[in-house]
C-alpha positions in Angstrom: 100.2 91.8 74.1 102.2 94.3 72.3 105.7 95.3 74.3 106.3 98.4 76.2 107.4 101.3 74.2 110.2 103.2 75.4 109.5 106.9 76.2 112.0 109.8 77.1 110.9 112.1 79.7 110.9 115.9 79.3 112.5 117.9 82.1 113.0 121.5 82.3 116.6 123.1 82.2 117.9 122.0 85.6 117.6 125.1 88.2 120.4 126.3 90.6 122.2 123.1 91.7 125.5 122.2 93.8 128.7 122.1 91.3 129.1 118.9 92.9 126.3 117.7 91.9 126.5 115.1 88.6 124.6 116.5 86.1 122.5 113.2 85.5 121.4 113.3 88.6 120.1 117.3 88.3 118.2 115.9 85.0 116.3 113.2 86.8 115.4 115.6 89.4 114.1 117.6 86.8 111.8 115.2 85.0 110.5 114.9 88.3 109.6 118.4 89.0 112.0 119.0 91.6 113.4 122.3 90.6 115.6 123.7 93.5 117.8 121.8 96.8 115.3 123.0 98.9 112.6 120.4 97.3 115.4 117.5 98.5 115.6 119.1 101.8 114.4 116.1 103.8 114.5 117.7 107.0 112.1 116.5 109.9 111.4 120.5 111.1 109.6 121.0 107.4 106.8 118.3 107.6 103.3 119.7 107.4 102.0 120.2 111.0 99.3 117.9 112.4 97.3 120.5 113.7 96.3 121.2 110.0 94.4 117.6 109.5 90.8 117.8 110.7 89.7 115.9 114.1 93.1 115.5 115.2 92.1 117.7 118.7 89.2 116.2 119.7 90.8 113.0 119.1 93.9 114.4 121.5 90.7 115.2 124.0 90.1 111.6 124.3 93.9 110.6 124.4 95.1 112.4 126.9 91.8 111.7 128.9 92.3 108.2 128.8 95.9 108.8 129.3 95.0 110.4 132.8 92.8 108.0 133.8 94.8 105.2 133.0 92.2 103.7 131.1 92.0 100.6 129.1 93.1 101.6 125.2 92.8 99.1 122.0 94.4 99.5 119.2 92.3 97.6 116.1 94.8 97.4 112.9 94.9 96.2 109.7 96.6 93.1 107.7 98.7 94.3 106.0 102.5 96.2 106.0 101.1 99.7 106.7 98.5 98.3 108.8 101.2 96.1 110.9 103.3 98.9 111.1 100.6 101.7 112.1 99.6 99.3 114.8 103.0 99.1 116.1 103.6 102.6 116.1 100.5 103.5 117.9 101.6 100.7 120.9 104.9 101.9 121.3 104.0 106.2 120.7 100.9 105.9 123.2 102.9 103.3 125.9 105.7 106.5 125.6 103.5 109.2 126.2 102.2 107.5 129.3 99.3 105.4 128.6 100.2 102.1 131.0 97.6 100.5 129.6 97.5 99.6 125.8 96.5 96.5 123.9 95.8 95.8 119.9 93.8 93.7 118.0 94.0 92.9 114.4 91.3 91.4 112.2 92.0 87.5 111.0 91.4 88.0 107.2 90.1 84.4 107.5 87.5 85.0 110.5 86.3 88.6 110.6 87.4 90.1 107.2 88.5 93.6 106.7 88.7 96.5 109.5 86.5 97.4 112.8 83.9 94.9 112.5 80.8 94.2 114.8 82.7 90.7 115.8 85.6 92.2 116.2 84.4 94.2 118.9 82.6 91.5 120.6 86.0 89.7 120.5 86.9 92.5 122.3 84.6 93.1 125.5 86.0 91.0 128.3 89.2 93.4 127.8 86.5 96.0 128.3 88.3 99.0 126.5 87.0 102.3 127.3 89.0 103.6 123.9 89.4 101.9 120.3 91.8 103.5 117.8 91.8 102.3 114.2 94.7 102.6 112.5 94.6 102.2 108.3 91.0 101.8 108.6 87.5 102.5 109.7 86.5 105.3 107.2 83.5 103.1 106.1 82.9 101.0 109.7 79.4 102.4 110.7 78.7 98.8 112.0 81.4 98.4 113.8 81.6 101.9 115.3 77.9 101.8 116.1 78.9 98.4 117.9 81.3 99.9 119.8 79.9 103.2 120.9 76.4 101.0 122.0 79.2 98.9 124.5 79.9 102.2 125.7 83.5 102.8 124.2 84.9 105.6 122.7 85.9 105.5 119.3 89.1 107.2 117.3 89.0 106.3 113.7 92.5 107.0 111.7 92.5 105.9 108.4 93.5 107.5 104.5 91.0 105.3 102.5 88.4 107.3 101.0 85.1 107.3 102.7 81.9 107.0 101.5 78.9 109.3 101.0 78.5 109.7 105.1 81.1 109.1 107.7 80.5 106.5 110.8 79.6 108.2 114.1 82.9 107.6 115.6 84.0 110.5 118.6 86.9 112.0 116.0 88.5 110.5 112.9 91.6 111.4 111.7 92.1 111.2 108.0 93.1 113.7 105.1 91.3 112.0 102.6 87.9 112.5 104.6 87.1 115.9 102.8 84.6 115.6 100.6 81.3 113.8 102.3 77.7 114.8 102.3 76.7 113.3 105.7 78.1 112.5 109.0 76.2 110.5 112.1 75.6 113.5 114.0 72.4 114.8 111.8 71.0 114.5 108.4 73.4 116.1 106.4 77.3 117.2 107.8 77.2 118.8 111.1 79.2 122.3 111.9 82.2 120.2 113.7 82.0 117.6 110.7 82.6 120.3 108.0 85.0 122.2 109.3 87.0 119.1 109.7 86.4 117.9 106.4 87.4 121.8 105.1 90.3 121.4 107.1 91.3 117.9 105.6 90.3 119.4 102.3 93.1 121.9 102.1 95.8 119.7 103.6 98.4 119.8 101.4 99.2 116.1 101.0 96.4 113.7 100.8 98.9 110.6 100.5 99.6 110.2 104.4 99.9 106.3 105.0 97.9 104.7 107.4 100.8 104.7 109.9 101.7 108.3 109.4 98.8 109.3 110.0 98.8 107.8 113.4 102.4 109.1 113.9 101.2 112.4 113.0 98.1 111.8 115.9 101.1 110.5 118.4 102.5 114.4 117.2 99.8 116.4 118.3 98.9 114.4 121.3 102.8 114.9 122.8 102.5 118.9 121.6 99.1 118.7 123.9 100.5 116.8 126.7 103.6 119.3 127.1 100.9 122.4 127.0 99.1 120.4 129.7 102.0 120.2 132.1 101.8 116.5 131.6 105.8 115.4 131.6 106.5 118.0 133.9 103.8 116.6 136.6 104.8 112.7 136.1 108.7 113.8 136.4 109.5 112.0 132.8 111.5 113.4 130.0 109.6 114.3 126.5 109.9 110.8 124.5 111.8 111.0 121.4 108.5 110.1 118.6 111.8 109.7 115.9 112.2 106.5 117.3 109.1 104.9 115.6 110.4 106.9 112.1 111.4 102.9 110.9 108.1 102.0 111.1 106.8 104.9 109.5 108.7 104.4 106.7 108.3 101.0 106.1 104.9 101.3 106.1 104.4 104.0 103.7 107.0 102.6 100.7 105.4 99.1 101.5 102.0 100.8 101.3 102.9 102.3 97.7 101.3 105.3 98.4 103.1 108.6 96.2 105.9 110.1 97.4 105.0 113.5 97.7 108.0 116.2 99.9 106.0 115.0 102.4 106.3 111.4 102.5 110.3 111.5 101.2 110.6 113.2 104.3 109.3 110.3 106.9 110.9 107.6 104.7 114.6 109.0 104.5 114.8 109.8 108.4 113.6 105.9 108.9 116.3 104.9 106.4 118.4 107.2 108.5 118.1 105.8 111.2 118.2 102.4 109.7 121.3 102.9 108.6 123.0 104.4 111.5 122.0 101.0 113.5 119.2 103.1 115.8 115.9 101.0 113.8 113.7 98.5 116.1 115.2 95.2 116.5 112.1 93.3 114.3 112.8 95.3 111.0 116.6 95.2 112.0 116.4 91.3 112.0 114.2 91.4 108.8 116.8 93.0 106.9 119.2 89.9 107.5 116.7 87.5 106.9 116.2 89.1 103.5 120.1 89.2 103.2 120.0 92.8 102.8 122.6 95.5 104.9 120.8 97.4 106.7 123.3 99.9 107.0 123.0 100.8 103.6 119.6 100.7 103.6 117.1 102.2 100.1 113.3 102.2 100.2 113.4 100.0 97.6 114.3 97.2 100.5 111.6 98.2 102.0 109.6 97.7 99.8 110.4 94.5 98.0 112.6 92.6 100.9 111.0 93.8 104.0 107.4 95.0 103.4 106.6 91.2 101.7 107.7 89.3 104.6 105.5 91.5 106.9 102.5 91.2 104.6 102.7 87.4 103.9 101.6 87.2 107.6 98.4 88.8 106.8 98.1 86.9 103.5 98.0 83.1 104.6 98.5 83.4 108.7 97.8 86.1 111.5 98.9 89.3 111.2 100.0 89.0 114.8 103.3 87.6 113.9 104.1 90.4 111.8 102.8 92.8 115.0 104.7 91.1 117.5 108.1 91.5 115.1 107.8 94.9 115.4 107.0 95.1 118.5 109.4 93.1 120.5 112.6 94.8 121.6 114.3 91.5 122.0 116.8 91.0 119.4 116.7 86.8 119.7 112.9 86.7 120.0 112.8 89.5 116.4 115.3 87.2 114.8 113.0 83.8 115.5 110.2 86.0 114.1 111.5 87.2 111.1 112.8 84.1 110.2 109.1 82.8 110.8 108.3 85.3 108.6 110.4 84.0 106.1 109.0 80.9 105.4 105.7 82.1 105.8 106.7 84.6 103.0 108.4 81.8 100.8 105.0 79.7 100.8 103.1 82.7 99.5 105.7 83.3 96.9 105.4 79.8 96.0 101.8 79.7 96.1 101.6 83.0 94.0 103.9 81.7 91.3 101.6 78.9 90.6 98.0 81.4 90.5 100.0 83.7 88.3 100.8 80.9 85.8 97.1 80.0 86.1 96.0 83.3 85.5 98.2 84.1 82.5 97.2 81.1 80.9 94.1 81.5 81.1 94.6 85.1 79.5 96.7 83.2 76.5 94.2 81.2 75.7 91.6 83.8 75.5 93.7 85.9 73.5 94.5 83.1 71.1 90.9 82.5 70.5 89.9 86.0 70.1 92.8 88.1 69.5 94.4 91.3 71.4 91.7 93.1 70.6 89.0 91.9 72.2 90.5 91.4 75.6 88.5 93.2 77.6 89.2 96.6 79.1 88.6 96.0 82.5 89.8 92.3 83.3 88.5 90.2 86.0 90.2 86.9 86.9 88.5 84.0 88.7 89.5 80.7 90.0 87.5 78.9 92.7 91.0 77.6 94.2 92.7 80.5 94.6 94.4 81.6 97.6 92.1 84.8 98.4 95.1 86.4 100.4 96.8 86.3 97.3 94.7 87.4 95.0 95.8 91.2 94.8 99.1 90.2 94.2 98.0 88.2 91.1 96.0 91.4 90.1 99.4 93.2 90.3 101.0 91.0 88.1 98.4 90.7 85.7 98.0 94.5 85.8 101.6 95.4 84.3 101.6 92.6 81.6 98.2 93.7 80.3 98.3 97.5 80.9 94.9 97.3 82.0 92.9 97.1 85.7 92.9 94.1 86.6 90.8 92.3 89.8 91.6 89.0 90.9 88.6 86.8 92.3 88.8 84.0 94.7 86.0 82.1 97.2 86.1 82.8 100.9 83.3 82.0 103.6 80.7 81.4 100.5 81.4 84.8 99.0 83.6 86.4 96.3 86.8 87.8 97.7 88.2 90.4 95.6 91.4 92.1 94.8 92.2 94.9 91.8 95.2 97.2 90.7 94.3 99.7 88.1 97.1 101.6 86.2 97.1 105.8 86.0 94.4 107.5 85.3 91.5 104.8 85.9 90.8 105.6 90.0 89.7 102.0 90.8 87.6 102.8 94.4 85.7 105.6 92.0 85.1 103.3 89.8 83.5 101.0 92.1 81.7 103.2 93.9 80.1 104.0 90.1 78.8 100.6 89.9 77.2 100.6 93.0 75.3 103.4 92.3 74.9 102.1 88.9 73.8 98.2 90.0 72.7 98.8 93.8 73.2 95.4 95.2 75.7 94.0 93.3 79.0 94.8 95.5 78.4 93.8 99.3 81.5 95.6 99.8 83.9 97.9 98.9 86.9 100.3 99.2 90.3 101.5 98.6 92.2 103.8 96.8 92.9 104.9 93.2 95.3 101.9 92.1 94.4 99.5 94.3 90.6 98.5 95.5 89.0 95.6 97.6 85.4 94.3 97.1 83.4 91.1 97.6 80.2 90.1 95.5 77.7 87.2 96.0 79.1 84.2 93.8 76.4 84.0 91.3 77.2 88.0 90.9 80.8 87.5 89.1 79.4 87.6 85.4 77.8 90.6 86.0 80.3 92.1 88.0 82.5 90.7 85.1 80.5 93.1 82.4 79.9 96.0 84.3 83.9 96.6 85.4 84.8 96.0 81.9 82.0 98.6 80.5 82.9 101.2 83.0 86.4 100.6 81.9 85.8 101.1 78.4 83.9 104.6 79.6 86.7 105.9 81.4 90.3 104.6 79.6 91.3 106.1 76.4 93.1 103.6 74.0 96.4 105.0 74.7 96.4 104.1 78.2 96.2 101.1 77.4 99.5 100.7 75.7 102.3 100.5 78.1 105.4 103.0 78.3 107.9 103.0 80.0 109.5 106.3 80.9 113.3 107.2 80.4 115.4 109.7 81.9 117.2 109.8 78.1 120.8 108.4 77.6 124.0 107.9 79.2 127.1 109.1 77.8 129.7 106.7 77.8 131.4 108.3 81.2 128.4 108.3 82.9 128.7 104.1 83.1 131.0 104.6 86.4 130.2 103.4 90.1 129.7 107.3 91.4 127.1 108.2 89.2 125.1 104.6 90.6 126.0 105.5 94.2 125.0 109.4 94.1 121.3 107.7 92.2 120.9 105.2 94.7 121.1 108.0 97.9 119.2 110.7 95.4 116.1 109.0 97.1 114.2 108.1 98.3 112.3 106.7 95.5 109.1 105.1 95.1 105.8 105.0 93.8 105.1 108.7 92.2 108.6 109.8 92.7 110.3 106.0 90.7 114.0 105.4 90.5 115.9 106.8 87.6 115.7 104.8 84.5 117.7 105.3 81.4 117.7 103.6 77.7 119.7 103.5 74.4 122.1 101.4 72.2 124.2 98.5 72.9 126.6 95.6 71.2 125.9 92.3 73.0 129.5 90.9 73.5 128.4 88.3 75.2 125.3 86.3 76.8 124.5 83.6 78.5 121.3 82.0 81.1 122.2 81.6 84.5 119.6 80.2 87.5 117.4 79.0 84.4 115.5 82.6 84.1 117.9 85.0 84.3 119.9 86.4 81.2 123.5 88.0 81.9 125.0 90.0 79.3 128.5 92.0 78.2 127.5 95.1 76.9 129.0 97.6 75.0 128.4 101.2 74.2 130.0 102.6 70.8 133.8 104.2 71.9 132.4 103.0 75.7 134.0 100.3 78.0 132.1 96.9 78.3 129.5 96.4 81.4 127.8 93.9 82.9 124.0 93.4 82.8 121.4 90.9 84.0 118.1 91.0 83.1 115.9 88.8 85.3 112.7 86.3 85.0 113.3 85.6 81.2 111.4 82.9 79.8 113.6 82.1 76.8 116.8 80.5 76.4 117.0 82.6 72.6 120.3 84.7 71.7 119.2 88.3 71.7 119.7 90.3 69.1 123.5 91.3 68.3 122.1 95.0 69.0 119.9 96.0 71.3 118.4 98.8 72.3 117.6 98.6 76.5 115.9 100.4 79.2 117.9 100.0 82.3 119.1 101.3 85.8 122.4 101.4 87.2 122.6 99.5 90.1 125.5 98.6 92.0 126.4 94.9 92.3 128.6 93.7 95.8 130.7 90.4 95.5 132.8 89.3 98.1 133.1 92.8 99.3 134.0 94.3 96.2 131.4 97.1 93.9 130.7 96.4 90.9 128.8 98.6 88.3 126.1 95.9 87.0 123.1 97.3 84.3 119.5 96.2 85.5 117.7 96.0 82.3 113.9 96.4 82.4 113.6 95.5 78.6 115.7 95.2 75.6 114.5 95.1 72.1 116.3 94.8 68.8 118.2 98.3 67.7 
């Protein structure tokens, strides 16, 4: 495959900025549309009010109903960080608001398979809930709803997956996503409450909510409704404090890579915030150590790639209970035996992935040496019989950047194809799915997602022609130029910008993350000095012209050749801590000959 070519953003003059401000950093806000301080203003009173999202009052109906009555509540999550997280948030918000009576259950990926299920809910009857509440799923559950509403429960479904063509007859579901469906349970077509919430959902004004902020923002209206109601007041209690659970938010939505919109920079910096002033739940708290990170100079980007992983590796190869209970527990010596659980629960799958990820690109180098770059397909799909299906989407991930392609990972569960994809910008993989359906009728059993990432399952004689028709639908909708990977610079760095300010004032610029990524620069170095280190790392002395020398690493390289005496790189600054000591360190993300 052809390597990335390094392309310079264009930004706009930068607007009306602090003095103070370091002019780099005014440039990558820029480039990222961000125009005035207000835009960086990440202050909790300027989220977007629940009350806009569609459903969200009769769902506070049944709330604080059940609330009142003291009835028997369920929370049914998902596997994975957002899910976890969502599921943990809705416990701890509805046990403060005065429920005394909340459970959760979350789907085994081995046993029931994804979201509110028939068995599932059968699971559930002895505990005889009189309310479910999905959180990060049950868009597309009709079965399960209809299961659960014919045991005489009432159902909230809160979810940001897109639906289908017709939404399941649950009692209210909360999600911004659900604005554009042709049919609801209530009637043949969309029924007068249906459409206005799905008007209402349509002109919310971010449609990236995680699965666990939308819940938080459910746990929002229902406390605005209860102090209407009189309902602290009458039970003598104090208003509970809903920023407590702003950790959890935030992990969930940087683990969940959904964009960071204003929005969502909002949620994630106030549960850095708290993070980092020593106020986050004990299980994320003791997560951070595990990983070896400080958590009180928490970034998203440890979120995302130290303790999001270790959450999710639960759901991957175990029960997502573990992950549940971590988050849940208040206990500082029971969230440290947990996370450390979930350590080595997270080392196995990072183990186990290595080895599928070497399968998987060798089996792409072979078919490239046979056939040549050109007639790999557009639309790859990857499958191995011994795969690990837990894993699968994170092989799809890899496989996705190396190629520059959508990519979805296959693997056998339970007699069926288990399936995982990632897609790159501008190919919406659930859109693309729900085109074959309708296109081969049959062919997918199931299906769903979100633009970059998508989850299916086939019948296993169904994988060639699943094979062909992702690969011609591909070719149908990806130009040739997204197919060539880029990777986009925020321009150079004059030699004073190399300095240990400019890295601090980009790392707390954040929060950035998928939609919004961290600043990345490129140009022209002297090598001064190289050398391997742990096998597959390369660590270099670089040198601008007329700069001082600087450290770099570059990590995962599979050679042990000199590099070039010149090179040009695209890197970060990132700040390196040794003994206690900074260090201004350059994380390269490619070099190339100048």
């Amino acid at each position: 495959m052809k390597p990335p070519r390094i392309e310079r953003r264009t930004a706009p003059e930068a607007g009306d900025w602090p003095e103070a401000m370091h002019p780099v950093l005014r440039r990558v806000y820029a480039a990222r549309g961000i125009a005035s301080p207000e835009q960086i203003e990440h202050r909790l009173a300027t989220l977007l009010p629940p009350q806009q999202l569609g459903g969200i009052t009769r769902a506070c109906e049944l709330l604080e109903t059940a609330i009142r009555e003291q009835s028997r509540i369920v929370i049914v999550g998902d596997f994975d960080c957002d899910g976890a997280t969502g599921t943990a948030v809705a416990v701890r918000g509805l046990r403060a608001l005065g429920a005394s009576d909340v459970g959760y259950a979350v789907p085994n990926r081995f046993l029931h398979g994804y979201g509110l299920s028939p068995s599932i809910v059968g699971e559930l009857l002895p505990q005889r809930p009189r309310l479910l509440i999905t959180v990060d799923n049950g868009i597309a559950a009709h079965a399960g709803v209809a299961a659960a509403k014919a045991h005489g429960m009432h159902v909230i479904v809160t979810d940001h997956h897109l639906p289908g063509a017709s939404l399941p007859d649950a009692d209210a579901i909360v999600n911004p996503n659900a604005g554009a469906v042709e049919a609801c349970a209530h009637g043949d077509m969309l029924c007068d409450a249906c459409a206005q919430d799905a008007s209402m959902n349509a002109a919310f004004p971010s449609k990236h909510l995680a699965g666990v902020s939308v819940m938080f923002y459910l746990l929002l209206a229902l406390r605005a409704r209860l102090r209407e109601s009189g309902w602290f007041a009458a039970c003598g209690v104090a208003e509970p404090d809903l920023a407590s659970l702003l950790d959890l938010v935030a992990l969930g939505t940087v683990a969940d890579l959904v964009p960071l919109d204003r929005n969502n920079r909002i949620l994630v910096e106030a549960g850095l915030k708290r993070l980092r002033s020593g106020r986050g739940c004990a299980g994320v708290a003791a997560l951070f150590h595990a990983g070896k990170r400080d958590v009180a100079r928490a970034v998203s980007g440890d979120l995302g790639f130290v303790v999001g992983p270790r959450i999710n590796a639960a759901g991957r190869l175990e029960d997502m209970r573990l992950g549940i209970e971590c988050l849940l527990t208040d206990d500082p010596v029971r969230a440290a035996e947990l996370a450390a659980t979930l350590s080595a629960i997270n080392a196995e799958r990072q183990e186990l992935q290595a080895g599928m990820v070497e399968q998987a690109e060798s089996e792409v180098g072979a078919w490239i040496a046979a056939r040549g770059d050109g007639a790999l397909p557009h639309g790859v799909v990857l499958f191995n019989p011994d795969w690990h299906h837990g894993v699968v989407g994170l092989v799809a991930s890899k496989l996705k950047e190396s190629l520059q392609r959508p990519v979805v990972a296959c693997a056998v569960a339970d007699g069926e194809i288990k399936a995982s994809g990632r897609s790159i910008p501008g190919f919406h993989l659930r859109d693309a799915l729900a085109e074959i359906d309708a296109r081969h009728p049959g062919l997918l059993l199931r299906f769903g997602g979100h633009a970059m990432a998508a989850g299916l399952s086939l019948r296993r004689d169904d994988i060639d022609a699943f094979t062909a028709a992702f690969d011609a639908i591909a070719r149908e909708r990806i130009a040739p130029e997204q197919l060539e990977s880029v990777l986009l610079s925020d321009g150079e760095l004059m030699p004073g910008d190399f300095s240990i300010e400019l890295a601090q004032a980009l790392r707390a610029g954040g929060p950035w993350g998928q939609a919004f990524p961290e600043p990345l620069f490129d140009g022209e170095f002297k090598v001064d000095s190289w050398r391997v280190v742990g096998e597959k790392h390369l660590r270099m002395r670089l040198r601008r012209d007329g700069g001082a020398p600087v450290d770099a690493v570059q990590f995962n390289v599979r050679t042990d050749a000199a590099p070039p005496p010149r090179i040009r790189a695209a890197y970060q600054l990132a700040l390196d801590e040794w003994q206690g000591a900074l260090r201004l360190q350059l994380l390269l993300r490619h070099i190339e000959p100048a």
